[in-house]
C-alpha positions as CSV (number, residue, x, y, z in Angstrom):
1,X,-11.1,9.6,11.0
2,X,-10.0,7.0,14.0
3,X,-10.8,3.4,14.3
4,X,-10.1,0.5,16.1
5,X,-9.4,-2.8,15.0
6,X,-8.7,-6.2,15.5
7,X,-5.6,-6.2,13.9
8,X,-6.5,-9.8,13.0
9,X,-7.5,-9.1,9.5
10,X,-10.6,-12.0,9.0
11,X,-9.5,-14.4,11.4
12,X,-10.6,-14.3,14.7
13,X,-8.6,-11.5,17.6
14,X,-5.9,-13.8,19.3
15,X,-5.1,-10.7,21.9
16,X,-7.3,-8.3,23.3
17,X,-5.9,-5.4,22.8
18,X,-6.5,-3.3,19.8
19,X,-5.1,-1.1,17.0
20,X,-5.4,2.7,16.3
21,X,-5.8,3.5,13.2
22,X,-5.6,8.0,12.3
23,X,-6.3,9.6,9.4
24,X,-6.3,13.2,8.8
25,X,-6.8,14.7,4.8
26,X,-7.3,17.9,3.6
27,X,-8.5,18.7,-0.8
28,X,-7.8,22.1,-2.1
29,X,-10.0,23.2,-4.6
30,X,-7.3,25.3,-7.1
31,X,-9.8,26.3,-9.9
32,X,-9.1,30.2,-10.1
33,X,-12.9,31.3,-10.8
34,X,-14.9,31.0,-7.4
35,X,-18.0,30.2,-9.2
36,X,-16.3,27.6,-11.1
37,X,-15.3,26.4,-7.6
38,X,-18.5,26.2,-6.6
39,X,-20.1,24.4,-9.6
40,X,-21.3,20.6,-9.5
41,X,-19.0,18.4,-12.5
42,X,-19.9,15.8,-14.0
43,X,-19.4,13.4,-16.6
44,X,-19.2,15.3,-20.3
45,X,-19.0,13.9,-23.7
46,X,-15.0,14.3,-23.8
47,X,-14.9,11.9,-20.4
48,X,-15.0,12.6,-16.1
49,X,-15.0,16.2,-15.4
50,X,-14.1,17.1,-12.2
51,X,-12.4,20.7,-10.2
52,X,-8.3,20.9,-10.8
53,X,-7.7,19.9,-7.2
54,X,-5.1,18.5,-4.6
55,X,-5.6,16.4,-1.8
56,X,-3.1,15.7,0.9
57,X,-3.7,13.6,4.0
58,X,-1.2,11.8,6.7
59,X,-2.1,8.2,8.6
60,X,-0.9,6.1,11.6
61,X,-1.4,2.8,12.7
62,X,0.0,1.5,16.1
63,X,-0.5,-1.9,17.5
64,X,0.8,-5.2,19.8
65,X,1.9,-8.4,18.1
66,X,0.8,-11.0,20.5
67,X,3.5,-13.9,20.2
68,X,3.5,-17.4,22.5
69,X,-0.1,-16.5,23.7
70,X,-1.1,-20.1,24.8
71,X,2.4,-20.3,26.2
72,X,3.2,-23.5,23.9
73,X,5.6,-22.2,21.8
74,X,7.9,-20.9,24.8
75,X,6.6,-22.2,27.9
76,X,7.2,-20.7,31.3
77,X,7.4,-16.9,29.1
78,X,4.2,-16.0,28.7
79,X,2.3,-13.8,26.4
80,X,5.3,-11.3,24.6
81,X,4.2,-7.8,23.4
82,X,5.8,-6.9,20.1
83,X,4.6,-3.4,19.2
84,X,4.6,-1.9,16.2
85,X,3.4,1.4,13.8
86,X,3.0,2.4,10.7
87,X,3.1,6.2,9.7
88,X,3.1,7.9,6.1
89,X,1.0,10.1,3.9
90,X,-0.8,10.3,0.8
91,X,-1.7,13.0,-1.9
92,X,-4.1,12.9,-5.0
93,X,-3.8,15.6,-8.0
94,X,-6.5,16.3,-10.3
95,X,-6.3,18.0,-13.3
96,X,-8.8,18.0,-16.5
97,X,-8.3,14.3,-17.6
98,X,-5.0,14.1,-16.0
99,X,-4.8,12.0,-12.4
100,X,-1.7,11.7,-10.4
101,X,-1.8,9.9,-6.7
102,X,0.4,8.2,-4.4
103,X,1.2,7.2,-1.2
104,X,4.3,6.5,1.4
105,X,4.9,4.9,4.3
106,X,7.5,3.5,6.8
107,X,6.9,0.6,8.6
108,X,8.7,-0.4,12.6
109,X,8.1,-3.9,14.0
110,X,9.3,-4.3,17.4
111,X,11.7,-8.2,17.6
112,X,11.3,-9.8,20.8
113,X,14.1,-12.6,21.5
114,X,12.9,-15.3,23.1
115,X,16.1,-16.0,26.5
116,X,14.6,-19.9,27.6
117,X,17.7,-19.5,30.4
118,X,16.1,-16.4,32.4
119,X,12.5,-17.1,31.2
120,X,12.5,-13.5,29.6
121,X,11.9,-11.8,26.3
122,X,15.0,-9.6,25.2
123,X,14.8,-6.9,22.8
124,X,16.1,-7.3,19.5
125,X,17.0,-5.6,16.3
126,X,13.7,-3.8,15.2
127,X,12.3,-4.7,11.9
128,X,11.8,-1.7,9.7
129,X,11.0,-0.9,6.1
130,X,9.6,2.1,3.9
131,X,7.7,2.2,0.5
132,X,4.7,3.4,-1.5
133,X,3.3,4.1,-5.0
134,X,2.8,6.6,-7.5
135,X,0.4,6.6,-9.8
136,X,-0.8,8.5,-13.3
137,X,-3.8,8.2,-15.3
138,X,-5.5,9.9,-18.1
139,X,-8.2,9.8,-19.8
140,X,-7.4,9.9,-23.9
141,X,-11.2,9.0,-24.3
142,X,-13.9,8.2,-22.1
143,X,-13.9,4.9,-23.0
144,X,-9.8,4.8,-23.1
145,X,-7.6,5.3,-19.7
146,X,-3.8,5.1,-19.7
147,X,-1.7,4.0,-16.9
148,X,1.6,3.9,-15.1
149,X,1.8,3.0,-12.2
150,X,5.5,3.0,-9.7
151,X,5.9,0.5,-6.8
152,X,9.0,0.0,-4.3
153,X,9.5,-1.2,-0.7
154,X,12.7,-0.6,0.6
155,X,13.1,-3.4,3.4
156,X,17.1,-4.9,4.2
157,X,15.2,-7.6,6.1
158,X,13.9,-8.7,2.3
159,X,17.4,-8.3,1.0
160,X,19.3,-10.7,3.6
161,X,15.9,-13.2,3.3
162,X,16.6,-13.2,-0.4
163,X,13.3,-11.8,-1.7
164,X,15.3,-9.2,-4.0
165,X,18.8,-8.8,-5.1
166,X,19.2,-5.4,-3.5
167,X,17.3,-4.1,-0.6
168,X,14.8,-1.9,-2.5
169,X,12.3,-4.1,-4.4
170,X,10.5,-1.9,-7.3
171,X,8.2,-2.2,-9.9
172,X,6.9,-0.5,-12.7
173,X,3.4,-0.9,-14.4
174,X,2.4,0.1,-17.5
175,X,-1.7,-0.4,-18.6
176,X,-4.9,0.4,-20.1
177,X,-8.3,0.2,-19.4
178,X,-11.4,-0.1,-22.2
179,X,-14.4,0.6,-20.8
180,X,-16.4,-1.6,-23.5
181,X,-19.9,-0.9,-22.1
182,X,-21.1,1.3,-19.3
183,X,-20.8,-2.2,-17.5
184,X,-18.1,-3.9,-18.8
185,X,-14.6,-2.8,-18.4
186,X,-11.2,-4.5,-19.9
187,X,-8.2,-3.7,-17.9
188,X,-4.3,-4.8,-19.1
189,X,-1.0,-4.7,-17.5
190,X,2.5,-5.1,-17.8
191,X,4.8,-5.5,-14.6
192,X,8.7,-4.9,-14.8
193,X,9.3,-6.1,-11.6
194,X,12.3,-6.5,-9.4
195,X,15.5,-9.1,-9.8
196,X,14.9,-12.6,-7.4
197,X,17.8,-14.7,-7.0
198,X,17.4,-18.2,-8.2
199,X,18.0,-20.7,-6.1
200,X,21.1,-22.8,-6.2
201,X,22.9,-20.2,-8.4
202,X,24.7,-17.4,-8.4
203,X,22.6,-15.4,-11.0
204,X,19.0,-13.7,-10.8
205,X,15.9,-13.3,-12.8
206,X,13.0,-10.6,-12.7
207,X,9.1,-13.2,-12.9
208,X,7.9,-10.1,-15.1
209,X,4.1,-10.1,-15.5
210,X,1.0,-9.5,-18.3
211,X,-1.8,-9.3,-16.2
212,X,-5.8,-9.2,-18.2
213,X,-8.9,-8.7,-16.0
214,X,-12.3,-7.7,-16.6
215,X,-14.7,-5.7,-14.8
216,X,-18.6,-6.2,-14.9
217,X,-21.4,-4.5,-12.9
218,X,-24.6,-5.4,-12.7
């Protein structure tokens, strides 16, 4: 798949240039009968049914940061260019009730330094940072799903801004999900997150989370 985009997210384009966005996947059907293979599964009465399969696919996204562009923020220096990608990949393993995906990804921002003596942008240290998830779930009924889920973003930038004691913020979440009616689903989650430092002091603290949502369709 290829797309381009704003880059903007909701808010109107500020540039007019756009971002690529590539995706390329491929699933792998690993069930050893070929007529299972080519069998339609469904829902059974001992939950989802679905071919013991693997998925692997790759992304990248490229685009301009547009910085100064009504030249009021550094005037005489025009519109600066910042570019900027991000490139990773992705998998997704099926297995009987079993579920494992994830996804990683590295991140390079281009740093523009705005020189007001010369009127001219210089080229600073690059921004950079990589990260991703993993995810398991498993279905124990088909009303009952397990979770754990694995977050971290390794980013130095965060470290030296004070978002996390150490570069590599992480964060590991535990849950369930209760599917009540075919409607209505109950979804809970506990988040062991990362150590913050606390401000003014020398020692740090981790703003762990219990999180309690509902779905409803209808």
């Amino acid at each position: 798949s290829v797309s381009l985009v704003n880059g903007n997210n909701a808010d109107p384009a500020i540039r007019n240039s756009k971002d690529v966005y590539v995706r390329v996947s491929q699933r792998f059907n690993l069930e050893r009968d070929p007529n299972v293979r080519k069998e339609v599964q469904a829902a059974g009465p001992t939950g989802p049914r679905d071919h013991t399969s693997v998925r692997l696919g790759a992304f990248y996204y490229y685009g301009r940061n547009a910085i100064n562009v009504d030249d009021s923020l550094f005037p005489g220096l025009g519109t600066g260019q910042e570019p900027f990608y991000r490139v990773g990949g992705d998998f997704r393993f099926k297995y009987r009730q079993l579920e494992i995906y994830g996804l990683g990804m590295y991140g390079h921002d281009a740093n523009l330094l705005p020189d007001l003596e010369n009127l001219r942008y210089d080229p600073g240290t690059p921004v950079t940072f990589s990260g991703g998830f993993v995810q398991t779930q498993y279905w124990f009924y088909p009303w009952l799903i397990g979770l754990m889920r694995y977050d971290f973003v390794n980013s130095p930038t965060d470290f030296q801004n004070g978002a996390s004691r150490h570069d590599t913020r992480n964060r590991f979440s535990p849950g369930l999900q209760i599917l009540v009616r075919a409607n209505i689903k109950l979804g809970f989650e506990y988040q062991h997150r990362w150590q913050q430092p606390i401000p003014d002091s020398p020692r740090f603290f981790r703003p762990n989370a219990f999180l309690g949502g509902i779905d409803f369709v209808f």
